[in-house]
C-alpha positions in Angstrom: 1.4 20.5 -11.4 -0.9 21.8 -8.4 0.6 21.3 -5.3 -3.2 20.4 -3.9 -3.3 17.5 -6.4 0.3 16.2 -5.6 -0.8 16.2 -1.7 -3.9 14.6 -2.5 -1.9 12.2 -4.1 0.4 11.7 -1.7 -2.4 11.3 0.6 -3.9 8.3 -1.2 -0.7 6.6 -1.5 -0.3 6.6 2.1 -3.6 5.3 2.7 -3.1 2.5 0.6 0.4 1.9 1.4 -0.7 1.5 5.3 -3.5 -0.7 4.5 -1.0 -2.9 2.8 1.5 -2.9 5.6 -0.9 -4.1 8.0 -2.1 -7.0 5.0 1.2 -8.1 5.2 0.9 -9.5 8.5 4.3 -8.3 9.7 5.9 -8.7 6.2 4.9 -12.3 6.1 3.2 -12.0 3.3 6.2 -10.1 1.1 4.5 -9.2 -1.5 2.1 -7.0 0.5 5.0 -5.4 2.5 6.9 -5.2 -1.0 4.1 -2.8 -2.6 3.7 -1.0 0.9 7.4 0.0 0.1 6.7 1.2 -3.1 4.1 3.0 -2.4 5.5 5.0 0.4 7.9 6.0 -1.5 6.4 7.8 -4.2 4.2 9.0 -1.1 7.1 10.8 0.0 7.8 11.8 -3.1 4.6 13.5 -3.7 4.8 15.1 -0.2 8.2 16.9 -1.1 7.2 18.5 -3.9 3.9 19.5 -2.2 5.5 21.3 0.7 7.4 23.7 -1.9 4.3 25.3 -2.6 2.0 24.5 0.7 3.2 25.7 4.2 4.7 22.3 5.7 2.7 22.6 8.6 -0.4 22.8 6.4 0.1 20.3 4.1 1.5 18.0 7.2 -1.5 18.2 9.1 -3.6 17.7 6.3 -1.8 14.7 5.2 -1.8 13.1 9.0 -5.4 14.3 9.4 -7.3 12.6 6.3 -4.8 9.5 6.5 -5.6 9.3 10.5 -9.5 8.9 9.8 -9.4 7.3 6.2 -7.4 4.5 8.0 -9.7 4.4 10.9 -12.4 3.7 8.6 -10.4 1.0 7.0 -9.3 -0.4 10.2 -13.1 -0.9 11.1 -14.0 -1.7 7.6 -11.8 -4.2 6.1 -9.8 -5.8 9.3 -12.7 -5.6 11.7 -10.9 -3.3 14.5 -13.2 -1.6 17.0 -14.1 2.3 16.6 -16.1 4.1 18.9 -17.9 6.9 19.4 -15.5 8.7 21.2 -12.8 7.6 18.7 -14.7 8.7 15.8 -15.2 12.2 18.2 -11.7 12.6 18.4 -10.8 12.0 14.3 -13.3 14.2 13.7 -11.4 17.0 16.1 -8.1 16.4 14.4 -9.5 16.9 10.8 -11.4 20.0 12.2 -7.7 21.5 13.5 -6.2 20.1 10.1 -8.8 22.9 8.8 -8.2 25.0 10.8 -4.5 25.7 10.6 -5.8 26.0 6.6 -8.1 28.3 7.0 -5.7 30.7 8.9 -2.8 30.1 7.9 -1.4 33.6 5.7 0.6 32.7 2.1 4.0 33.0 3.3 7.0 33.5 1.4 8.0 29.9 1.5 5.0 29.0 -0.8 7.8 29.6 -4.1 4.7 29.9 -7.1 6.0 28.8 -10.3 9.6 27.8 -9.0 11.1 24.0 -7.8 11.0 20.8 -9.9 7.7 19.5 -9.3 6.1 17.1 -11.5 4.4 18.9 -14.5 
């Protein structure tokens, strides 16, 4: 499978699973904190067989990057947290470094095409 799709995925699980974590209310609601556990996991999962095809630090910062301002957004969104300006300014400087270290970053040798187990 792509590794782009798996750290997209990964991505999405880790947006959710955070939203969840803080839904739990410090795990007083378990059911909430039950699913954030779950869904970190396979998160992680994702994440490992993404890095055996994208740079780590790449697919790190990508990862931290969109999940950083995705659960800003949420923060603001669904459980009413402030965001400011500047915030918003400095998300928007860490997404512009996570493309960055993209953009020139060379293919390495550690990016193994067509080998590992990923998910097919």
């Amino acid at each position: 499978m792509n590794a782009w799709l798996l750290l997209g995925g990964a991505i999405a699980l880790e947006i959710a699973a955070t939203s969840l974590l803080k839904a739990s209310d410090g795990f007083g609601k378990p059911l909430y904190g039950a699913a954030s556990i779950l869904l970190y996991s396979i998160c992680f999962w994702l994440l490992a067989f993404a890095f055996t095809r994208i740079p780590i630090g790449v697919a790190y910062a990508i990862w931290s990057g969109i999940g950083i301002a995705a659960i800003a957004l949420i923060g603001y969104l669904a459980f009413r947290q402030p965001l400011s300006l500047t915030q918003i300014g400095f998300i928007a400087l860490i997404l512009v470094g996570a493309v960055g270290l993209n953009l020139t970053t060379p293919p390495s040798s550690d990016q193994r095409v067509g080998t590992g187990s990923a998910p097919e």
